[in-house]
C-alpha positions as semicolon CSV with decimal commas, in nm:
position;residue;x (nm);y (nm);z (nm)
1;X;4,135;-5,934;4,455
2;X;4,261;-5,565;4,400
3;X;4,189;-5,334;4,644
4;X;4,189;-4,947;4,576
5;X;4,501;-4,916;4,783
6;X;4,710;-5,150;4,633
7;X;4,998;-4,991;4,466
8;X;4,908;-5,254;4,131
9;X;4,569;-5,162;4,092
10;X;4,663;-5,037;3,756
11;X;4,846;-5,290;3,607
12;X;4,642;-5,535;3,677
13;X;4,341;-5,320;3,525
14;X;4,538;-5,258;3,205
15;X;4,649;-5,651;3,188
16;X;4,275;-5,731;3,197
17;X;4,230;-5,498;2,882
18;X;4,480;-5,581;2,704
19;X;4,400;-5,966;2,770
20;X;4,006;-5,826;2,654
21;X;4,094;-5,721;2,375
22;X;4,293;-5,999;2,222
23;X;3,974;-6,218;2,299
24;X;3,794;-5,994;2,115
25;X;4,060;-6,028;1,859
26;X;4,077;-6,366;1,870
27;X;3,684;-6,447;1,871
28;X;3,654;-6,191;1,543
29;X;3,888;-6,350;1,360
30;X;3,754;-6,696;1,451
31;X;3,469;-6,563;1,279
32;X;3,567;-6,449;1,017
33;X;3,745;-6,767;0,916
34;X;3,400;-6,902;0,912
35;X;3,211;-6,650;0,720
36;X;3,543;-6,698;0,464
37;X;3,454;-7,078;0,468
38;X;3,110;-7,025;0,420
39;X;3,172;-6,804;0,111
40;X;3,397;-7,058;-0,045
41;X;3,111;-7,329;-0,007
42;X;2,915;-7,085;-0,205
43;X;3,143;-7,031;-0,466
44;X;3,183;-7,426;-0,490
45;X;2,785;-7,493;-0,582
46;X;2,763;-7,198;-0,750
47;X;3,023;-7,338;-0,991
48;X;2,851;-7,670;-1,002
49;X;2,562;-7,511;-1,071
50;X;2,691;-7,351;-1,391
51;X;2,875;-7,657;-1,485
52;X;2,540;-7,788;-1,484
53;X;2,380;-7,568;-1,696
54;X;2,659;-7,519;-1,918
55;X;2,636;-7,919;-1,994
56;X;2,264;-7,904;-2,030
57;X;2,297;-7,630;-2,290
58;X;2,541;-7,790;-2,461
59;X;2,278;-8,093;-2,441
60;X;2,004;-7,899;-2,557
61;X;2,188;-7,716;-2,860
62;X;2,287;-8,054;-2,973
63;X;1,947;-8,173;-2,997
64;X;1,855;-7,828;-3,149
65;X;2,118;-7,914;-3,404
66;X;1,980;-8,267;-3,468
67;X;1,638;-8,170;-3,556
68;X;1,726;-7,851;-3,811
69;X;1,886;-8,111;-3,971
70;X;1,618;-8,353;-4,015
71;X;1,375;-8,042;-4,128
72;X;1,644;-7,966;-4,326
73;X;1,692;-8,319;-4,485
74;X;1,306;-8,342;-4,534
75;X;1,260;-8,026;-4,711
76;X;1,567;-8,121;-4,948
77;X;1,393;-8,483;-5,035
78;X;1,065;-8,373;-5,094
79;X;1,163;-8,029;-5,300
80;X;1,433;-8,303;-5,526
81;X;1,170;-8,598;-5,549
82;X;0,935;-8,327;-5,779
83;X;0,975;-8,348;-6,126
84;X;1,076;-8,006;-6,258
85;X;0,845;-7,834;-6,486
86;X;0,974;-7,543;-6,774
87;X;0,864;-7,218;-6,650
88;X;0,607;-7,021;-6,757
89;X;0,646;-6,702;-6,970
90;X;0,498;-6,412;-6,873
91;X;0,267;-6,256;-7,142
92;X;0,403;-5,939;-7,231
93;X;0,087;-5,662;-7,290
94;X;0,072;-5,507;-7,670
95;X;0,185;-5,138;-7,666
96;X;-0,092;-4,916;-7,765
97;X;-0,029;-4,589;-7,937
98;X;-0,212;-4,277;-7,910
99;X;-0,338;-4,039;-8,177
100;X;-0,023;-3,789;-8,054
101;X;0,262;-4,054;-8,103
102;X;0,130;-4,159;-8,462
103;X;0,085;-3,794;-8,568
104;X;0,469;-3,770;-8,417
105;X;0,619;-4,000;-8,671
């Protein structure tokens, strides 16, 4: 024990500081090397998440190709399986004249 008289009194106080403190050091750091780890586990399933979804787009735009193709393919048959007709003229109205436009020639 230290006493009040003993000529060490203060050494002994500052050693237990010091010795505090790099606990306190010690035990922050400790838990910090956690929180890092625990971020890092984060980042891991995050990125398997979005591996995920990136292959299940790619999945999905695939099949979205797949079936613009066969609308595409059906349209094509059915507009080449019709027979072609001629097309139809347009009737063209006769030009009337007025009483001013006969008097002008």
């Amino acid at each position: 024990m230290v006493t009040p008289t003993d000529p060490f009194a203060v050494i002994y106080v500052t050693l237990a500081i010091i010795i505090g403190t790099l606990g306190a050091v010690v035990y922050s750091l400790r838990i910090l090397v956690l929180v890092e780890r625990r971020i890092a586990r984060i980042d891991v399933n995050i990125e398997r998440m979005t591996m995920r979804v990136a292959r299940e787009e790619r999945q999905i735009e695939k099949e979205e190709k797949d079936i613009e193709k066969r609308i595409n393919v059906g349209k094509a048959r059915k507009t080449s399986s019709r027979a072609k007709s001629k097309p139809v003229k347009k009737k063209t109205k006769k030009k009337t004249t007025t009483r001013k436009t006969k008097k002008r020639r």
